[in-house]
C-alpha positions as CSV (number, residue, x, y, z in Angstrom):
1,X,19.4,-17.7,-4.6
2,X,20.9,-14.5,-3.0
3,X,20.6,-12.7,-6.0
4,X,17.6,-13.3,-7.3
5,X,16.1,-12.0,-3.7
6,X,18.4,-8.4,-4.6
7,X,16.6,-5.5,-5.9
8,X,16.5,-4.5,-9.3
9,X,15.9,-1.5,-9.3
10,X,15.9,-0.7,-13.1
11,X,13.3,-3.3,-13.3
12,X,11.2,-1.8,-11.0
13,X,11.5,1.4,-12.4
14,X,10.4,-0.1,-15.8
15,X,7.5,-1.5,-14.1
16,X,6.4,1.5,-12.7
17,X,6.7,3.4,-16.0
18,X,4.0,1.0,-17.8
19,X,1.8,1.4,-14.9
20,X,1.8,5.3,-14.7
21,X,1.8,5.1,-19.0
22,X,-1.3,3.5,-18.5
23,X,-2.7,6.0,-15.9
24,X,-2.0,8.9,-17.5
25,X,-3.7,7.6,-21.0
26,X,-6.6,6.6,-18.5
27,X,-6.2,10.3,-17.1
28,X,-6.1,11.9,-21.2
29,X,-8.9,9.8,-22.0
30,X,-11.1,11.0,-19.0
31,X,-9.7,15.1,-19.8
32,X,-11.3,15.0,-23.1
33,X,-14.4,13.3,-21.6
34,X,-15.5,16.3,-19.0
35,X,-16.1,19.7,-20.0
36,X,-13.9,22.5,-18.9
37,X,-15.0,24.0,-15.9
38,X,-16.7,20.9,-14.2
39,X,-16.3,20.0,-11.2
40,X,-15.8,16.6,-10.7
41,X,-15.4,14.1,-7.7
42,X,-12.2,13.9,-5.7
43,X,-13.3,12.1,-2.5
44,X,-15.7,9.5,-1.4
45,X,-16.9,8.7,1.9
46,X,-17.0,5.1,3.9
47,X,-20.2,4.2,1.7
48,X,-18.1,4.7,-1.7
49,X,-19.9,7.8,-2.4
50,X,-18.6,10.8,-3.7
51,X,-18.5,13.5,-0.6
52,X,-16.0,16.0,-2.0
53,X,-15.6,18.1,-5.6
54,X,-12.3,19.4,-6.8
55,X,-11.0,21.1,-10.3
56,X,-10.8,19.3,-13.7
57,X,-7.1,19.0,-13.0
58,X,-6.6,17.8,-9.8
59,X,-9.9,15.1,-10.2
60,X,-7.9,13.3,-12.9
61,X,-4.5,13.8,-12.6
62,X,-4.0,13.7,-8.7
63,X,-3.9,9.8,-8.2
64,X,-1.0,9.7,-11.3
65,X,1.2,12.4,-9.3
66,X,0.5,10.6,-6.1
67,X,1.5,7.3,-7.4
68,X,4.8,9.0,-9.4
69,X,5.8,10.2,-5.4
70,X,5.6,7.0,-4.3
71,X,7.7,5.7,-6.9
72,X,9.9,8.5,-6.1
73,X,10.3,7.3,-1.9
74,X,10.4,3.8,-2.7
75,X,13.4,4.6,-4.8
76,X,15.0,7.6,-2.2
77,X,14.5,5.0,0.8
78,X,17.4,2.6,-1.0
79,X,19.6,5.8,-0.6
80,X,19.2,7.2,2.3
81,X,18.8,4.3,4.7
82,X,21.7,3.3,6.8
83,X,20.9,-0.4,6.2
84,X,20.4,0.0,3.1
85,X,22.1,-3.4,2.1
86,X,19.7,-5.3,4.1
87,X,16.7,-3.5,1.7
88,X,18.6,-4.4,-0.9
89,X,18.8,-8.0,0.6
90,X,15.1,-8.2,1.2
91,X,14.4,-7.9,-2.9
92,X,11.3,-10.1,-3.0
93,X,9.4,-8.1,0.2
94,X,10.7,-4.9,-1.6
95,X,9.3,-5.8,-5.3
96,X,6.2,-7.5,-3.3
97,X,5.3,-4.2,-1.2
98,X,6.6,-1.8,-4.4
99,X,4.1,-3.7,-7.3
100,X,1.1,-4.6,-5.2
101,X,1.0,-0.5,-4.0
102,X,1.5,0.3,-7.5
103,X,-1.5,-1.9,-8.9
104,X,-3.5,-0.6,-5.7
105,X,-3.1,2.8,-7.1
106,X,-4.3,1.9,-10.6
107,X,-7.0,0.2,-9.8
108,X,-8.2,3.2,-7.5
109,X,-7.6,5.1,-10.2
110,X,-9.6,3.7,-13.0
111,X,-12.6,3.6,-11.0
112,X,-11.9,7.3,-10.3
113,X,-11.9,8.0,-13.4
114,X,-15.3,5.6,-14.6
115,X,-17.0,7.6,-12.0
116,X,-15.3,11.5,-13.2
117,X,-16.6,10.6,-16.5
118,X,-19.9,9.9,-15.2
119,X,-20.3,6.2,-15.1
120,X,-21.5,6.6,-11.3
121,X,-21.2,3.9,-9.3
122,X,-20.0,2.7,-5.9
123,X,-16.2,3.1,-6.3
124,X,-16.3,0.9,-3.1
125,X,-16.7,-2.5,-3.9
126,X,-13.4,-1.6,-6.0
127,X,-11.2,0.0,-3.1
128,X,-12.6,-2.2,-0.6
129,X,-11.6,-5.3,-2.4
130,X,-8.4,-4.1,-3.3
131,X,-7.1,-2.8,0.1
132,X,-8.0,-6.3,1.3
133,X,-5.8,-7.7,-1.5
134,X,-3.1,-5.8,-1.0
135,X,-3.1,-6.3,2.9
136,X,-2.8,-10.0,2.2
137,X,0.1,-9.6,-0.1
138,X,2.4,-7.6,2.4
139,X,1.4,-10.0,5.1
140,X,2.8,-12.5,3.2
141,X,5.8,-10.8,2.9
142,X,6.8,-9.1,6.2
143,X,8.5,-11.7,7.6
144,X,11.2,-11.4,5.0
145,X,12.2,-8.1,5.6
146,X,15.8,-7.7,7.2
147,X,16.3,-5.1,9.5
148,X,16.1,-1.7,8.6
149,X,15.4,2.0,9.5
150,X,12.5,2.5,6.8
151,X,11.1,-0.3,5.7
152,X,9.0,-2.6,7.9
153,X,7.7,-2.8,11.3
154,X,10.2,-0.1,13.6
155,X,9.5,-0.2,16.9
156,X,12.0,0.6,19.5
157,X,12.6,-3.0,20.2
158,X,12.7,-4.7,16.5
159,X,15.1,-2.0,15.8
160,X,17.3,-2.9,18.3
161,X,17.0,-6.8,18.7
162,X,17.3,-9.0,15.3
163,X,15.1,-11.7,16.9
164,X,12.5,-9.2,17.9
165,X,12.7,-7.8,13.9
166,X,12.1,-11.5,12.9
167,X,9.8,-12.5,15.0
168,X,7.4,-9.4,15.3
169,X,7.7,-9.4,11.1
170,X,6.4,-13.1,11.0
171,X,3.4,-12.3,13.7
172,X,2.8,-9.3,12.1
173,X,2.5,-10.8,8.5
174,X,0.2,-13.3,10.2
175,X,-1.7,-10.1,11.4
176,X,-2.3,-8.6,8.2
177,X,-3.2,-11.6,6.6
178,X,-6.3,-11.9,8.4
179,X,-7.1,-8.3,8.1
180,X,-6.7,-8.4,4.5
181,X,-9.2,-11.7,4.7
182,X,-11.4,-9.8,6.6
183,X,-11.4,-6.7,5.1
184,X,-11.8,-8.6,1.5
185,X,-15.0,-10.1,2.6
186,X,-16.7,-6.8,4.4
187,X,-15.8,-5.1,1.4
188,X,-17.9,-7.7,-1.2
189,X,-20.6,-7.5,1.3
190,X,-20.7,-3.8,2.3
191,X,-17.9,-1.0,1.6
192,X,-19.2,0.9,4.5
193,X,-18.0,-2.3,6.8
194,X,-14.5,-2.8,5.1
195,X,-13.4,1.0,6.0
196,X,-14.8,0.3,9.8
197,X,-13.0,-3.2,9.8
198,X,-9.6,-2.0,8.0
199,X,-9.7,0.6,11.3
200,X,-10.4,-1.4,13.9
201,X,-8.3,-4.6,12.7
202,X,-5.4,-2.0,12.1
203,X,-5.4,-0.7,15.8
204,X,-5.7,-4.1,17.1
205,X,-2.4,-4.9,14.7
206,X,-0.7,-1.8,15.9
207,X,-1.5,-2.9,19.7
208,X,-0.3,-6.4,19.7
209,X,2.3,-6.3,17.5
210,X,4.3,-3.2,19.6
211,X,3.4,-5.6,22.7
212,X,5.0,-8.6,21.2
213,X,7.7,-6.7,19.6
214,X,8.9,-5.5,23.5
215,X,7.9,-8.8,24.8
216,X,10.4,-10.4,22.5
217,X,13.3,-8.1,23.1
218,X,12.8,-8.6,26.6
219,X,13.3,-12.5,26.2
220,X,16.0,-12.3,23.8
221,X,19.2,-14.0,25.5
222,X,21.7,-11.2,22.9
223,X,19.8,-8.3,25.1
């Protein structure tokens, strides 16, 4: 059982290489779609509107590179963390958080790209949607992080009490859950309300889980 939770990290890495394969065909496909010289869109706003241009370049390919740096920290945080055995220990969070931000970005990017090629739509009821998703996924995950100095929920107190890092993991998880939920539904009904809703359920999360997270450490007996 223990070692099917470890991370395999060759696995991963496999993973990730189909995904960005696919993104970067996506990304050739779209460069032999727009004409040299066009500007096309490289930000939308809260409606799912495009409010910002950029160069041919950086429109397609930005989203690829962005998603190659995240492989690139996921993999440099299994190095460089002092506890890095209990990241290693935590493989099903790790693959969980790893895969679902991976898919996130590829989906973000396709209807990027549908909407650089012209296709325009509201890119929103695709990010909206999938933020929700992928909030629901790490929340069911959280509470099966061990303790660590990168990967999780760090606050003062979960670092330094294991029953506050257990606890305030399993709230928190609880937490994003319902903002995934939330933000899921707002964004089927109106983008505009699933960027307002992400925000405001994220501060409320923020809030309550650094107050639990002392209140925890304060009642733990090993303090």
């Amino acid at each position: 059982m223990e070692a099917k939770n470890n991370v395999n990290l060759k696995q991963l890495w496999g993973i990730s290489a189909v995904i960005l394969a696919i993104m970067l065909a996506i990304s050739a496909w779209a460069w032999t779609q727009v004409p040299a010289g066009t500007q096309v869109p490289i930000h939308w706003n809260a409606a799912g509107q495009p409010d910002d241009y950029g160069n041919k370049f950086i429109g397609i390919f930005l989203l690829p590179l962005v998603t190659l740096g995240v492989v690139g920290i996921f993999t440099l945080v299994l190095y460089i963390d002092p506890k890095r055995a209990n990241i290693l220990r935590s493989g099903r969070a790790y693959r969980a958080t790893f895969i679902v931000i991976l898919f996130f970005m590829a989906t973000l990017h396709v209807a990027a790209m549908i909407n650089v090629v012209g296709y325009t739509f509201n890119i929103g009821y695709v990010a909206a949607p999938a933020v929700g998703i992928m909030f629901i996924v790490l929340g069911n995950y959280l509470g099966k992080i061990r303790r660590n100095y990168m990967f999780g929920v760090r606050t003062p107190w979960t670092l330094a009490s294991e029953l506050s890092w257990n606890k305030t993991h399993r709230f928190a998880g609880k937490l994003f859950v319902v903002t995934g939920l939330i933000v899921l539904l707002a964004g089927l009904w109106n983008p505009a309300w699933a960027i307002y809703a992400m925000i405001g359920c994220i501060i409320i999360t923020l809030a309550l889980t650094m107050v639990y997270s002392y209140w925890v450490w304060k009642h733990d007996p090993a303090m």
